[in-house]
Every structure is written in C-alpha cells, then in structure tokens.
TILUM-481337 format. One record per residue: y, z, x of N, C-alpha, C, O in turn; residue in one letter; residue number from 0. Coordinates in nm, 3 decimals, decimal comma, padded with zeros to 5 digits. Atoms other than C-alpha are relative to their C-alpha. Layout:
BEGIN
       n.y       n.z       n.x      ca.y      ca.z      ca.x       c.y       c.z       c.x       o.y       o.z       o.x   r     k
         Y         Z         X         Y         Z         X         Y         Z         X         Y         Z         X   A   NUM
...
//
This chain:
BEGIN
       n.y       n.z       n.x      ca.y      ca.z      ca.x       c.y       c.z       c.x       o.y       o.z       o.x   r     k
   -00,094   -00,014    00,111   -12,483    11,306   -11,980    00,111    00,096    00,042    00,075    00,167    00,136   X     0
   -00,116   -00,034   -00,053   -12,143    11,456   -11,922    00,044    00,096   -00,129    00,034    00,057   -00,245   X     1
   -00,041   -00,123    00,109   -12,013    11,789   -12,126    00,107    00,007   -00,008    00,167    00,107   -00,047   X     2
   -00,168   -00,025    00,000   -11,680    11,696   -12,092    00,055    00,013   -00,173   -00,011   -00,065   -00,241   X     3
   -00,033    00,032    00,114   -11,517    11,736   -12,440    00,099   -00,099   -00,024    00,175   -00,082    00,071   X     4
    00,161    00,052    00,093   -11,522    11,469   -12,645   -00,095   -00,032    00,099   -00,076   -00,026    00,221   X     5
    00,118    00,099   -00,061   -11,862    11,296   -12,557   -00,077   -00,020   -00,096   -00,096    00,065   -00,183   X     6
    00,052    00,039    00,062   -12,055    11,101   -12,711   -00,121    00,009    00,004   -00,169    00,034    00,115   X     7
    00,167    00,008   -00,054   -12,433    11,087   -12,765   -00,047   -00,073   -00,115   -00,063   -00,044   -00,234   X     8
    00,032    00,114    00,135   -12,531    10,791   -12,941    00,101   -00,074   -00,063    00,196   -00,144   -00,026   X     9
   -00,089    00,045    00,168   -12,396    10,716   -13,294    00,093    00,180    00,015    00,172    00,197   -00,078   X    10
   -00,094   -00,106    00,022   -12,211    11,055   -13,255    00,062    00,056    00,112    00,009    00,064    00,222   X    11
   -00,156   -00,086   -00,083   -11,888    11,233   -13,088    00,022    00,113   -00,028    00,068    00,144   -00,138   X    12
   -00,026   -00,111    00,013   -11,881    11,575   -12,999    00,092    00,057    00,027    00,086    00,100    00,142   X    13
   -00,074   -00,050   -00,055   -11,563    11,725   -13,006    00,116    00,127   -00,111    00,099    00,159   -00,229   X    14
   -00,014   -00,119    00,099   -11,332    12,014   -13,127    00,043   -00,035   -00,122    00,079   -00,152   -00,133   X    15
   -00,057    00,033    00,140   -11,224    12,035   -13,511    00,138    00,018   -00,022    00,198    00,085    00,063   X    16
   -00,180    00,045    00,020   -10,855    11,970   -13,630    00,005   -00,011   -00,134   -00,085   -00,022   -00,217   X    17
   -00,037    00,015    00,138   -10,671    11,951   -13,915   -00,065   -00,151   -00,037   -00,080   -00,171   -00,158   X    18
   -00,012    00,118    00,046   -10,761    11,578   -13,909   -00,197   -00,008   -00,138   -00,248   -00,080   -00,224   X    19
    00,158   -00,035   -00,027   -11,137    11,703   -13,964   -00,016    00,092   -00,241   -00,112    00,080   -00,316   X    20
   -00,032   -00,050    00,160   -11,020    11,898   -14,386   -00,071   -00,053   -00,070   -00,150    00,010   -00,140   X    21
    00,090    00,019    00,130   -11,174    11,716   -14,586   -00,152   -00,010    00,033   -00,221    00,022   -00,063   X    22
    00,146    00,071   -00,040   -11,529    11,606   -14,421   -00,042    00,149   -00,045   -00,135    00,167   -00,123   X    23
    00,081   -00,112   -00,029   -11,548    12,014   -14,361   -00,029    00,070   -00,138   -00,121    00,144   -00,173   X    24
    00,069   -00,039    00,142   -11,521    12,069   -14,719   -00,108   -00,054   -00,067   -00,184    00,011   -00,138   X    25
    00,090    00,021    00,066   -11,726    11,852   -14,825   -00,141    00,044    00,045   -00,236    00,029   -00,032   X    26
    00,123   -00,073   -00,103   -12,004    12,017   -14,565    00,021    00,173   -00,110   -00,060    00,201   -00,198   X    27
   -00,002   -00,130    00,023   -11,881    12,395   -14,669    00,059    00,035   -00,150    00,101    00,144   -00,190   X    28
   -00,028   -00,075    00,170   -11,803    12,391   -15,054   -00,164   -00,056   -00,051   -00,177   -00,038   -00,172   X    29
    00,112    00,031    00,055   -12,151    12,267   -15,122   -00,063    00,149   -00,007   -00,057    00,239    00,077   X    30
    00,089   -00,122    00,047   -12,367    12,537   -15,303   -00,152   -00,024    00,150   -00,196    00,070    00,217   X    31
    00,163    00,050   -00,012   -12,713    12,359   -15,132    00,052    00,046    00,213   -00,029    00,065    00,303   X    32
   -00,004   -00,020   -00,166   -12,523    12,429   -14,746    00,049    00,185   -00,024    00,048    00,275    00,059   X    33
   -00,026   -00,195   -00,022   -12,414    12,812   -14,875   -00,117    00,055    00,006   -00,157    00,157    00,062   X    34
    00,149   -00,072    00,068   -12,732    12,858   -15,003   -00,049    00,114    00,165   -00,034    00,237    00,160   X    35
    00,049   -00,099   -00,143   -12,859    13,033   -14,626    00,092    00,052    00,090    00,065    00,071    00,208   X    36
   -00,067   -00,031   -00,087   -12,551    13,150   -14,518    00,029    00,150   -00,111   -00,012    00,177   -00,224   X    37
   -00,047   -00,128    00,073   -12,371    13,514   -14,591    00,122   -00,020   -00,115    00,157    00,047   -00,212   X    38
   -00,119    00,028    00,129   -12,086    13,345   -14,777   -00,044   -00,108   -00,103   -00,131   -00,191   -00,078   X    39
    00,005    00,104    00,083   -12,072    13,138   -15,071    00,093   -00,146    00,037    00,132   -00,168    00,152   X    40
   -00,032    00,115   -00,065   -11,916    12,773   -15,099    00,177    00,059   -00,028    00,247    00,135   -00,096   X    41
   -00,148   -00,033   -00,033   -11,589    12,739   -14,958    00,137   -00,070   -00,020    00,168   -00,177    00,032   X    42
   -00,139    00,115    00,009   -11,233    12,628   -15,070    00,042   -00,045    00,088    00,011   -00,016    00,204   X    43
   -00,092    00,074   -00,134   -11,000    12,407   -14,891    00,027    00,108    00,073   -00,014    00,131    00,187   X    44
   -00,087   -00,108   -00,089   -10,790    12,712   -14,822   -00,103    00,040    00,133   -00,065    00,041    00,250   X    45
    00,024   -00,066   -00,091   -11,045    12,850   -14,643   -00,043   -00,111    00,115   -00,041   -00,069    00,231   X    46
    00,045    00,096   -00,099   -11,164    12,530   -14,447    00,134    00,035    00,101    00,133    00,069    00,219   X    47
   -00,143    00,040   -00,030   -10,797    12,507   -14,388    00,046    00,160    00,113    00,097    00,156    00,225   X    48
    00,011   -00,111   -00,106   -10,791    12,876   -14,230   -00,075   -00,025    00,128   -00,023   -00,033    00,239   X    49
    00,094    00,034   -00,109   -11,114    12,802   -14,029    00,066   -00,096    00,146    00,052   -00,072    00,266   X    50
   -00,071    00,083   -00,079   -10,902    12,508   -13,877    00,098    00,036    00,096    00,116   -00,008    00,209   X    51
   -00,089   -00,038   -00,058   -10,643    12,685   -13,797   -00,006    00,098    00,101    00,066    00,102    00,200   X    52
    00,073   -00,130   -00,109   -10,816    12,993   -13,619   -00,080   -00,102    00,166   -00,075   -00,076    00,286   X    53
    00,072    00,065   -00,087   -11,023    12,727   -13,434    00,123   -00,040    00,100    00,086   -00,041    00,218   X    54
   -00,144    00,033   -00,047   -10,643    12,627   -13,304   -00,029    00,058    00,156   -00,045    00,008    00,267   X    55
   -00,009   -00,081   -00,122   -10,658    12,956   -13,106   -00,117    00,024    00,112   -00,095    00,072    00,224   X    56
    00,069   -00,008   -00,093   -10,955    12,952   -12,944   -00,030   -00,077    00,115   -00,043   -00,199    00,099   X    57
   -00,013    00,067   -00,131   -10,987    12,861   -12,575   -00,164   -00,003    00,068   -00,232    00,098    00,088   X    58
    00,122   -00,002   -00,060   -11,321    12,702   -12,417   -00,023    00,140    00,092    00,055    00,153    00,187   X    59
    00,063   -00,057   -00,098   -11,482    12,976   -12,244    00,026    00,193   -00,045   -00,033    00,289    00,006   X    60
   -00,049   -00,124    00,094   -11,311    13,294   -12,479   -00,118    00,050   -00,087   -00,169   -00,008   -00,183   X    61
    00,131   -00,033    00,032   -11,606    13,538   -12,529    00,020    00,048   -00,140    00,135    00,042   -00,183   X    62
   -00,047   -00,068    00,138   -11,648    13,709   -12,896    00,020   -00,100   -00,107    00,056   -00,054   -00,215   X    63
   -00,117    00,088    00,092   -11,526    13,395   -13,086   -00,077   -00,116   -00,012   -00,092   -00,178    00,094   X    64
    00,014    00,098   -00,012   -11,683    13,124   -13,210    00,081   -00,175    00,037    00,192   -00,177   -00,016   X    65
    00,008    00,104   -00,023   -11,631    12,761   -13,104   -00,056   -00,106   -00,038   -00,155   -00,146    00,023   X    66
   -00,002    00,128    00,110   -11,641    12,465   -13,349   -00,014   -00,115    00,043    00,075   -00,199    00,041   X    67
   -00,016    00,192   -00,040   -11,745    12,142   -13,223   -00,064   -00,067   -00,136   -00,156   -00,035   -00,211   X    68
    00,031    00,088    00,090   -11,740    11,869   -13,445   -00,099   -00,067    00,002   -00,154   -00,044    00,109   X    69
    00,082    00,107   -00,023   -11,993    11,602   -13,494    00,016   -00,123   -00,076   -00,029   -00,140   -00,189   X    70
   -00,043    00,131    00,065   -11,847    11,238   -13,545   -00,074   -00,042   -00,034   -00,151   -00,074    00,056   X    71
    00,069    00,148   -00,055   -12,045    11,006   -13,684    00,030   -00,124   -00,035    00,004   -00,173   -00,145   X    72
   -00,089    00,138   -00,034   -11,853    10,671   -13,567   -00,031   -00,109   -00,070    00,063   -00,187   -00,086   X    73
    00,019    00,071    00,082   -12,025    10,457   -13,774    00,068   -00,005   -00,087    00,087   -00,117   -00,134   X    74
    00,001   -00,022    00,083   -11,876    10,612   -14,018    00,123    00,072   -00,059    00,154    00,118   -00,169   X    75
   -00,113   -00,082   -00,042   -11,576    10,756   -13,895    00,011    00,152   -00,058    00,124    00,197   -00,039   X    76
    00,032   -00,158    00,054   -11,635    11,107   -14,036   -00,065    00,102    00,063   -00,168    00,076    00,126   X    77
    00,101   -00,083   -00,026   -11,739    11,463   -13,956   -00,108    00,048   -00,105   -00,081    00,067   -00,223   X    78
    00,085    00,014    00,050   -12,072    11,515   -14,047   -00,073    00,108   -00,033   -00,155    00,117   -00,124   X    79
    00,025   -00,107   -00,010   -12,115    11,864   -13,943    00,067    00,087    00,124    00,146    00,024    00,193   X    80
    00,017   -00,059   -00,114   -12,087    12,129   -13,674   -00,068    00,063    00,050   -00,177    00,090    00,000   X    81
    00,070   -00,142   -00,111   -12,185    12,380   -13,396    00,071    00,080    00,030    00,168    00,036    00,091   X    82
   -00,058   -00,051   -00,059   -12,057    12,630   -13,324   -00,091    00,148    00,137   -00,184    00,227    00,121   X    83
    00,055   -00,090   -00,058   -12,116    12,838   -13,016    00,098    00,118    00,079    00,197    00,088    00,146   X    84
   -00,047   -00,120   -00,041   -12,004    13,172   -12,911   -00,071    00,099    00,109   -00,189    00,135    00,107   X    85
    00,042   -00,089   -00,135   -12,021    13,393   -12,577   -00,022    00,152   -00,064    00,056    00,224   -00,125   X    86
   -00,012   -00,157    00,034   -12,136    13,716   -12,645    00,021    00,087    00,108    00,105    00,177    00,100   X    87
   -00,005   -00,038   -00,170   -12,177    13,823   -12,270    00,048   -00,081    00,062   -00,010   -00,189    00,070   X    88
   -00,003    00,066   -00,205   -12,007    13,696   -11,938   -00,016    00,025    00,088   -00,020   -00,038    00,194   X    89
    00,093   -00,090   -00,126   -12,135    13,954   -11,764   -00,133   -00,103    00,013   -00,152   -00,193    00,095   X    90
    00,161    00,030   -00,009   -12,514    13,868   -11,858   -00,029   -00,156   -00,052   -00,143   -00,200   -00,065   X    91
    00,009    00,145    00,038   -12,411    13,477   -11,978   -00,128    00,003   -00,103   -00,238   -00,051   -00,090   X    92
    00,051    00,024    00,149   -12,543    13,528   -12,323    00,079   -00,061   -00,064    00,200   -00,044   -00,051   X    93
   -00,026    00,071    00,152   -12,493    13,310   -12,625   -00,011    00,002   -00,107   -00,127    00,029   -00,137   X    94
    00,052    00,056    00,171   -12,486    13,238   -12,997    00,013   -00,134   -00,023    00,112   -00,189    00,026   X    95
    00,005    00,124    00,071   -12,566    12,909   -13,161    00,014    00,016   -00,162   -00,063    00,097   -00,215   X    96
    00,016    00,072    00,174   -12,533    12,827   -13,528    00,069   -00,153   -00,017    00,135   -00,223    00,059   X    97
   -00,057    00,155    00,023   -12,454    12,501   -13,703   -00,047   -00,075   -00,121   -00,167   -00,091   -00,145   X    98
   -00,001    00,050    00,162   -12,421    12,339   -14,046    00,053   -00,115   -00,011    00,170   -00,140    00,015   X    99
   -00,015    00,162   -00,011   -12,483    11,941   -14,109    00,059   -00,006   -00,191    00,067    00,087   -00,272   X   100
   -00,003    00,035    00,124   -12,393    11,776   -14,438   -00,185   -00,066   -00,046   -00,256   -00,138    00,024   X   101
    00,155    00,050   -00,005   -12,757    11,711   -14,599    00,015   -00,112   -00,049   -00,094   -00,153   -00,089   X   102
    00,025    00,137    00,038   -12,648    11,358   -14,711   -00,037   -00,075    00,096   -00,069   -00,192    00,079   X   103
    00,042    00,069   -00,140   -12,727    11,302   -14,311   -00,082    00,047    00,062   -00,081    00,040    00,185   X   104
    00,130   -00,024   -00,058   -13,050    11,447   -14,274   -00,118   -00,108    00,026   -00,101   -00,218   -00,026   X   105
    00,075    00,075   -00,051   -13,339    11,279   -14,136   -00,007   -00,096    00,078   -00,100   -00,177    00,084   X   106
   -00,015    00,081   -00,038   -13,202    11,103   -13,932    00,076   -00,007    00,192    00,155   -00,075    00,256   X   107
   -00,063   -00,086   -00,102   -13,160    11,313   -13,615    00,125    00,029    00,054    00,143    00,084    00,163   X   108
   -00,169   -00,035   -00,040   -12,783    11,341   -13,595   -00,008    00,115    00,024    00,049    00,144    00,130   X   109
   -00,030   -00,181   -00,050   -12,840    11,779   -13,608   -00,071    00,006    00,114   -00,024    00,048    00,220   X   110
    00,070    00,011   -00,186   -13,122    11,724   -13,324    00,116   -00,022    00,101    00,166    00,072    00,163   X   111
   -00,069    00,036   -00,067   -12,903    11,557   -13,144    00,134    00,045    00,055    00,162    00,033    00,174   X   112
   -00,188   -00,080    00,018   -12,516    11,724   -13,180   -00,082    00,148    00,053   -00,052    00,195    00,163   X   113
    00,044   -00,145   -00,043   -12,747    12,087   -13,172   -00,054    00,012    00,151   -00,039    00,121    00,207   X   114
    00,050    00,053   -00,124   -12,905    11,953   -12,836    00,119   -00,010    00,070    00,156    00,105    00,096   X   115
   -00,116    00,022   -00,020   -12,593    11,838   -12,702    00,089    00,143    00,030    00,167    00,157    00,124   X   116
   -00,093   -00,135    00,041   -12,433    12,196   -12,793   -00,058    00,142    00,091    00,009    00,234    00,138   X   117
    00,082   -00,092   -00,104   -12,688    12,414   -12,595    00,028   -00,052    00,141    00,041    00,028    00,233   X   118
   -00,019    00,026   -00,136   -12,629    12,173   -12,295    00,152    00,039    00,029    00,179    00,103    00,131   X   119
   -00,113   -00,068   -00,006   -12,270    12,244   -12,344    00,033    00,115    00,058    00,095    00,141    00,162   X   120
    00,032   -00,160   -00,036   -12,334    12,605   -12,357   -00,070    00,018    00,154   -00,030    00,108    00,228   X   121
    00,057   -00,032   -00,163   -12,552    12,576   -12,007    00,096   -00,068    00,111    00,136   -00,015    00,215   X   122
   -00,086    00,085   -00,134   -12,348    12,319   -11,802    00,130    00,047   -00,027    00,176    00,113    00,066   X   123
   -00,179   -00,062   -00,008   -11,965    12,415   -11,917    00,009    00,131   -00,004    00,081    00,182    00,082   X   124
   -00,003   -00,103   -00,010   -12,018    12,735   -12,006   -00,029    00,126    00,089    00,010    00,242    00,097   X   125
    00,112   -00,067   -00,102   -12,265    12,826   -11,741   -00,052    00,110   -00,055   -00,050    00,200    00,029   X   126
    00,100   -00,091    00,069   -12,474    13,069   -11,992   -00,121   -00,016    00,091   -00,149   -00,110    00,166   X   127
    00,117    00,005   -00,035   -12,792    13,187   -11,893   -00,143   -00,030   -00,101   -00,251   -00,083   -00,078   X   128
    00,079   -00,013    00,118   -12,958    13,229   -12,227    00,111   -00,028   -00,148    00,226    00,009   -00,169   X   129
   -00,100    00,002    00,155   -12,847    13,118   -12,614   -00,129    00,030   -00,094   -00,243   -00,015   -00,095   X   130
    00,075   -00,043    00,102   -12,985    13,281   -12,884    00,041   -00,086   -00,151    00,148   -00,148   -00,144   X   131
   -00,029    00,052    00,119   -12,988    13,134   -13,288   -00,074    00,064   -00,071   -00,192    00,068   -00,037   X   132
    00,006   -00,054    00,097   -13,023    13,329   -13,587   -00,040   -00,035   -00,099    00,053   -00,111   -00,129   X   133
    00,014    00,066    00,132   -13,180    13,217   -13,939   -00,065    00,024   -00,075   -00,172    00,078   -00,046   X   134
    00,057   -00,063    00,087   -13,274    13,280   -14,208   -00,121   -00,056   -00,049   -00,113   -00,160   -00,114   X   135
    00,152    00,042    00,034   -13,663    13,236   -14,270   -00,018   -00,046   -00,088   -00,137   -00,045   -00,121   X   136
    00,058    00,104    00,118   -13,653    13,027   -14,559    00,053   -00,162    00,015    00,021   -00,264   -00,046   X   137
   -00,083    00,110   -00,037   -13,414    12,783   -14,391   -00,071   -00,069    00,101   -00,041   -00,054    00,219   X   138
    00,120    00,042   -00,067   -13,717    12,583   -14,268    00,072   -00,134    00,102    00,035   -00,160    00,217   X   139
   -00,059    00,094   -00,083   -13,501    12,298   -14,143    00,030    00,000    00,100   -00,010   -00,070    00,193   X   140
   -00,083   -00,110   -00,093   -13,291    12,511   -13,955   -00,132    00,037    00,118   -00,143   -00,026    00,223   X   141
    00,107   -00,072   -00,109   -13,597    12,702   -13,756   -00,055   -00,102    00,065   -00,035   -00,115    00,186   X   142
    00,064    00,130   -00,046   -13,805    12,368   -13,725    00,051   -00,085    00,091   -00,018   -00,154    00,166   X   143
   -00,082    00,113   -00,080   -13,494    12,174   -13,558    00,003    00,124    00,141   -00,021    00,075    00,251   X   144
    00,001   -00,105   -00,117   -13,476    12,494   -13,303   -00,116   -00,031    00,070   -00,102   -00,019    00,192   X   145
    00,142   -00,001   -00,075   -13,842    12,430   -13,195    00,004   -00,125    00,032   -00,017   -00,165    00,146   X   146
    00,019    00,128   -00,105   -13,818    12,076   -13,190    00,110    00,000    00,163    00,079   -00,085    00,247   X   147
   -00,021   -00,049   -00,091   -13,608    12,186   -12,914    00,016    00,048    00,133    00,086    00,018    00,229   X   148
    00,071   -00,085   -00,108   -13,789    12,439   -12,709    00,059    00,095   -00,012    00,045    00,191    00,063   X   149
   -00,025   -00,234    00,054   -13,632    12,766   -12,865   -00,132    00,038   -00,026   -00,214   -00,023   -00,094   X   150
    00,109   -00,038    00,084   -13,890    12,964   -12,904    00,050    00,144   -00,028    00,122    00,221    00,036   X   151
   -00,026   -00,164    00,098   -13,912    13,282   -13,209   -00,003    00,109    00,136   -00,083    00,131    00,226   X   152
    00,009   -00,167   -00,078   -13,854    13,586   -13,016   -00,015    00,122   -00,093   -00,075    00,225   -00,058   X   153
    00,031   -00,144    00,096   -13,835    13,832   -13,339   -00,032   -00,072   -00,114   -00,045   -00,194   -00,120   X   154
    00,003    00,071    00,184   -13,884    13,773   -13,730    00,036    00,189   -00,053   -00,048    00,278   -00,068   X   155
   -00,073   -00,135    00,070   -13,629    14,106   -13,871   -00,056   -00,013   -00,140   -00,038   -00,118   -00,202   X   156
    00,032   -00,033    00,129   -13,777    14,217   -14,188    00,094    00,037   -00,071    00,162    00,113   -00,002   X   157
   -00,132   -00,048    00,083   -13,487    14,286   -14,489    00,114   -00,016    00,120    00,205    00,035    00,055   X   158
   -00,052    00,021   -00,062   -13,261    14,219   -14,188    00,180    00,009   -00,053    00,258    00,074    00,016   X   159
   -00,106    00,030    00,100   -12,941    14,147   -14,428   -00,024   -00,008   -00,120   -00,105   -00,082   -00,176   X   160
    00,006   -00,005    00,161   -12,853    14,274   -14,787    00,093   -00,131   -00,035    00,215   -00,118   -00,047   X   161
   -00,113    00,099    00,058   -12,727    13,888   -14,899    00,017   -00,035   -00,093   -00,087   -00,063   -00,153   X   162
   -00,012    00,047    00,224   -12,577    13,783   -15,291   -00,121    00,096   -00,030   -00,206    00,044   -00,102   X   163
    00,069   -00,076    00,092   -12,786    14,050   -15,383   -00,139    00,018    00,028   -00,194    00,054   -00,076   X   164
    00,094    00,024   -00,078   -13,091    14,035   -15,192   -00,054    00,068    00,134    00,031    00,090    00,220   X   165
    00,005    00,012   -00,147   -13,269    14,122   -14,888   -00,084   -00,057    00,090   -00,201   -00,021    00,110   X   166
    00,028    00,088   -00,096   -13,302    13,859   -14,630   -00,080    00,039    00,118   -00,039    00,134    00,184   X   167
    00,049    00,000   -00,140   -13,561    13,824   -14,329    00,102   -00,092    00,089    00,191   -00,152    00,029   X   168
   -00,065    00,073   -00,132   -13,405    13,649   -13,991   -00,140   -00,032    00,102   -00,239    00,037    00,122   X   169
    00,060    00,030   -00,118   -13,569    13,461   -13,721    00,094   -00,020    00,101    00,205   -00,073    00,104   X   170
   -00,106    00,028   -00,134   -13,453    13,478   -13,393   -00,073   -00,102    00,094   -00,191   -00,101    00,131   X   171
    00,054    00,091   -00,134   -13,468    13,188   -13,132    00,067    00,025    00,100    00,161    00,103    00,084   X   172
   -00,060   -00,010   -00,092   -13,371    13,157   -12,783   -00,057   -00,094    00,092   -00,176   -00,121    00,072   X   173
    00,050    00,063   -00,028   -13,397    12,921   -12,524    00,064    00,017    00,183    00,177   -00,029    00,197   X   174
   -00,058    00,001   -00,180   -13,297    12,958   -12,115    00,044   -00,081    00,022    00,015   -00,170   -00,058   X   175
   -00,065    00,127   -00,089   -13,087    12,706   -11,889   -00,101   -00,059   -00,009   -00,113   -00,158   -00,081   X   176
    00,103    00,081   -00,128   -13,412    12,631   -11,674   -00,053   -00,052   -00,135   -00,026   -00,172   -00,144   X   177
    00,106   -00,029    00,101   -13,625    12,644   -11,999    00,054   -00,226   -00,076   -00,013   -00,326   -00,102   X   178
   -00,022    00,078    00,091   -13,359    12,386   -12,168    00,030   -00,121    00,120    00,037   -00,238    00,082   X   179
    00,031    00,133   -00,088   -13,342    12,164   -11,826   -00,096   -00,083    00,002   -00,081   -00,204    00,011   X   180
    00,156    00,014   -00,033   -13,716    12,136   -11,801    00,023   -00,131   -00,135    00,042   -00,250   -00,112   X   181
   -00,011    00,122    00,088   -13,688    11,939   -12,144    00,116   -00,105   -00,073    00,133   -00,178   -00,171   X   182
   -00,115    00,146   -00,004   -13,398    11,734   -12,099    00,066   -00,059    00,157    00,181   -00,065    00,201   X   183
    00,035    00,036   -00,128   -13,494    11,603   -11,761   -00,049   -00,182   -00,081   -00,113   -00,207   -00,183   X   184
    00,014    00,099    00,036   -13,495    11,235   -11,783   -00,056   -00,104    00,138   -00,078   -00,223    00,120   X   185
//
C-alpha cells in the first residue's frame, strides 16, 4: 500500500481536508453524540470553517500541529470522518493519533480502516518510531478500535481532565513501527 497522499484503501480516500470538505465536517463535529468524549462541545460552521483554514497552514512533517486527513467514502462521495496526527518529537519520532467518524458509518470498518491507514502514514511518511492515542475510558469504541489494532493500554490516568464539569479518566495506547509492521505484513 502506498502513503502517498491521496490513497485509497478500499471504499475510502485518504486525503487532506479543504474547504470543499464544510459541510460533511459539520455534520461529524456539531453532533452532541461525537462531542460527547471530546473537551469541546458541538461545533459551528464558523468553527469547522476555522479548522479548515488552519489545516491550510500546515505542512506534512510540521511537529506540534495537528494534521487532518480526511476519509472519503467514494461510494458516497462524502467525508465521513478524520485523523488526525501530530509529531510531538523529531528528535525521539513520537506521535499523536486521534480521530472522529460520523456514527451514521459505524460498523462497518471504515474507522478500522482510515485509523490503520493513518498510523502507517505516521510510520512510512513520517518515519515515527512510536504513536501514542489518548481516550477517554468510557469511549469504548474508540479504545476497542485501538486494540483491534495492536495498540496496546500503557496507562489508565485517574481524574486525568476536569471536562463540562466533571472529572474524566484517560487511556493511553501506543503502538511501535516494528510492532505495527508485524500486523500489517501481508
């Protein structure tokens, strides 16, 4: 499989987000049921419309900053969700993962697949050594799609984040190059 951006994998096209991309991302990020496990609530255009525009400036391989890939799905001509991944180290080729589907396209491995896709990204273009992912322990979907995987938990933060009023545990995953070669060896 080839990490060039776009690429395809399957029924879906991974590539960066654009203005063309406004409406799909609202309808992903003003939903209450996709804020629900994140630190913000749901989100206006405006702000999609910011997000878009910030994503403008960022350049593959620019540490600190996330990186927005889309996820087409061609059937259907629409984005469906994203990934985004961010360098934290280039010294020590560390990573972050996160990534938020629309749930009218669950079950049906499109986030396996695009989140899979997004780690190989992160190892072959990026040349990372390690990517870590963050979540919040009630966001069972979320953790479960990490393991199907081969992340495995490295912590579980107790009160971790005061969120809407609350305080949140975190699980942490992580997964190596070799670790994520070994199971996507074909």
């Amino acid at each position: 499989m080839t990490h060039d951006l776009p690429f395809t994998l399957g029924e879906l096209t991974l590539r960066r987000i654009g203005p063309r991309d406004a409406d799909d991302l609202y309808d992903i990020y003003s939903r209450a049921d996709v804020a629900q496990f994140e630190f913000w609530g749901p989100w206006t255009m405006e702000q999609v419309e910011e997000h878009i525009c910030s994503q403008a400036q960022v350049r593959i391989g620019d540490p600190g900053v996330p990186l927005a890939l889309g996820a087409i799905l061609e059937s259907h001509g629409r984005l469906i969700g994203d990934c985004q991944v961010t360098i934290n180290s280039i010294d020590d080729q560390q990573a972050e993962l996160g990534f938020t589907f629309n749930p009218d396209y669950t079950g049906r491995g499109y986030a396996t697949s695009a989140v899979n896709a997004c780690l190989g990204f992160a190892f072959s273009v990026l040349d990372m050594h390690r990517v870590m992912a963050a979540v919040d322990v009630r966001n069972e979907r979320s953790w479960k799609l990490m393991e199907r995987l081969g992340m495995r938990r490295e912590a579980h933060f107790i009160h971790d984040n005061f969120v809407k009023g609350e305080w949140v545990d975190d699980y942490v995953y992580a997964i190596l190059k070799d670790e994520w070669r070994i199971n996507n060896t074909t």
